[in-house]
Phi, psi and omega in degrees: 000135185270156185298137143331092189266102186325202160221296177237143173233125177239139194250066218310327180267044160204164175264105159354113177300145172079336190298147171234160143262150191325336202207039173071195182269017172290352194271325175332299193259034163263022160031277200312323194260029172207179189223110173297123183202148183255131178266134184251166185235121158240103163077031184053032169269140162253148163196141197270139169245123197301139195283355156333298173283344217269096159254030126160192195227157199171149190288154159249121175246343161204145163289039177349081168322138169237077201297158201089337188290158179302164185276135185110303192283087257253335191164205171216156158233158166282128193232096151081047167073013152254157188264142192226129151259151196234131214242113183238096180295353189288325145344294170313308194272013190069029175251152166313097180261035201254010161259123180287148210257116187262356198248178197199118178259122149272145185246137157263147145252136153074220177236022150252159214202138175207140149237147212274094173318133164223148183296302173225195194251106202333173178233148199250105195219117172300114183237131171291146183314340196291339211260344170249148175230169189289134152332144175271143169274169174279152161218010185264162186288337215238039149298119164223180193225067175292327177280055212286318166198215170218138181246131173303168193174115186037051167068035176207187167242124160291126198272145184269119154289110165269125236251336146317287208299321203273333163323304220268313152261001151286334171282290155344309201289339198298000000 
């Protein structure tokens, strides 16, 4: 089996080489008034996750089936001799799951850690807080609340991942 290849090791309390922001560099030196956050493509949707949660991104070179895991949660792969269970949220958004996913973000909560397939390997964008607004809610039961809130991105909104609540309930279900 080839070795796990990292891609990105992101260190969340620094600023990213090369990262830019959304609205030039007034968003940078406002600590308070802005969000480091990487936006990912799932199922050719963007959507974003606060770079917080973010402890790196890496090619999946192979998928280890696990029987029993909760739906969604897909396998497991090896990232430098930790077991990663990996997570294909398109299923949850209703997205086209018929392409395999070569990228991997791990997100952490807590002291559990999964990463979340993705198409391609984020991009790393400073937004200003002005930029998010609150989630439309659900009302059907099978309503969860991954989706904490939504920011434009290329002239459309884009869903923020919350990256708690979707953990949180992958951890229970295990």
């Amino acid at each position: 089996m080839a070795a796990t290849q990292p891609i990105v090791s992101v260190d969340s309390n620094r600023p990213a080489p090369g990262a830019t922001g959304s609205g030039g560099s007034a968003a940078h030196g406002t600590g308070a008034l802005a969000v480091r956050v990487a936006v990912v493509s799932i199922g050719k949707e963007l959507f974003t996750i606060d770079l917080r949660n973010v402890r790196e991104v890496f090619v999946v070179d192979f998928i280890t089936p696990v029987p029993g895991m909760p739906s969604g949660l897909v396998g497991v792969t090896n990232l430098r001799g930790t077991v990663i269970p990996l997570l294909d949220l398109r299923p949850l958004f209703a997205l086209n799951a018929d392409d395999r996913l070569q990228y991997a973000v791990v997100v952490k909560h807590g002291n559990w850690q999964v990463g979340v397939l993705v198409d391609t390997v984020p991009e790393i964008r400073t937004l200003a807080k002005s930029q998010f607004l609150p989630a439309p809610t659900g009302t059907g039961e099978g309503t969860f609340p991954f989706v904490s809130s939504v920011v434009k991105l290329e002239d459309r909104l884009r869903g923020v991942l919350e990256t708690s609540a979707l953990l949180s309930h992958f951890e229970g279900a295990g």
